[in-house]
Structures are given as structure tokens and as C-alpha cells.
C-alpha positions in Angstrom: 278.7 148.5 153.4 276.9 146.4 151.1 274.6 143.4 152.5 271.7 141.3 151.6 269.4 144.1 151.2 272.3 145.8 148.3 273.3 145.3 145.2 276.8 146.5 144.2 276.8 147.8 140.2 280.5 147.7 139.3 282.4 148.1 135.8 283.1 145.4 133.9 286.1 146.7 132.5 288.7 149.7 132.8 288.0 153.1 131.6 286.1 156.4 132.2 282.9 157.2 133.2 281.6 159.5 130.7 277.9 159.8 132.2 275.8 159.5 135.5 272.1 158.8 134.7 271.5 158.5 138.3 271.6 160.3 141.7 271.3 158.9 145.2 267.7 158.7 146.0 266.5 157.4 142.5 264.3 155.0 141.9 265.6 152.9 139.3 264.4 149.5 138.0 266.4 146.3 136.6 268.2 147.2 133.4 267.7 150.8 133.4 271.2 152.7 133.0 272.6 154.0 135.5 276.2 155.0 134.1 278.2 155.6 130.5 281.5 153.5 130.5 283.8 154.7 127.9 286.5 152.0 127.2 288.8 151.1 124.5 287.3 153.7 122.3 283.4 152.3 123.2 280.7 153.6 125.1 279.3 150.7 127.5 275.5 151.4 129.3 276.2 150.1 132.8 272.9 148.9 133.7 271.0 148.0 137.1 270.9 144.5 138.4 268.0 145.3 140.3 265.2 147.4 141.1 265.7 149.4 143.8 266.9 152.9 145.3 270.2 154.3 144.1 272.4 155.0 147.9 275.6 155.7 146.2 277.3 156.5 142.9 280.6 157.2 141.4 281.7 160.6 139.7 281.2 161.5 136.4 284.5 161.6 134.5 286.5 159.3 137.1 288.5 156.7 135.6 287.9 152.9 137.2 289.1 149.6 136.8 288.0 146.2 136.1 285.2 146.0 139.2 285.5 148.7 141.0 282.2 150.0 142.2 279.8 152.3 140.0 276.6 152.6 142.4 275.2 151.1 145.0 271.4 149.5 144.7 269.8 149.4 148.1 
């Protein structure tokens, strides 16, 4: 469940995720890359909105829509 203390990365847009750069229990900081969006034909770097300590993250080569959720930033 996300709450204060979370930060929900979704996709901005339909496609498939092409890449994970991430695993649950990372360290990540804001704007580091968490995921590889591949939609109409483009790759898109899905990016951390904040620092903090990756809990979840989607599978490589599922296919989401417009804001479904990528990772989870606790």
C-alpha cells in the first residue's frame, strides 16, 4: 500500500517494459533509472521521483498501460 512515506513510479504511457535497472532493496536516488519503456517504437528511461529504497518493481518484458505502477519508492 503506498502512503506518505512511498513514492509510486508509474508509466506515463502504454507499452513494454524492455529493462529493470532495479531490484527490491536498492538504493536509488532522484532521477536515476529505474526501468526501460518501449512505446510507439521509442525507448523511454522511467526515472525515480525520489531518493529512496526500491520495495517493489514490475517484470521485465510486461506490457502496462498509461499509469500503471512500475516500482515502488519507499
Amino acid at each position: 500500500a503506498l502512503d506518505a512515506n512511498t513514492a509510486a513510479v508509474t508509466a506515463p504511457l502504454p507499452g513494454t517494459i524492455i529493462s529493470i535497472k532495479v531490484k527490491p532493496g536498492d538504493k536509488v536516488t532522484a532521477n536515476q533509472t529505474v526501468a526501460v519503456l518501449e512505446a510507439m517504437k521509442m525507448e523511454n528511461e522511467i526515472v525515480a521521483p525520489v531518493d529512496g529504497v526500491i520495495t517493489f518493481v514490475a517484470s521485465k518484458g510486461a506490457s502496462v498501460n498509461t499509469d500503471d505502477l512500475l516500482a515502488v519508492i519507499a
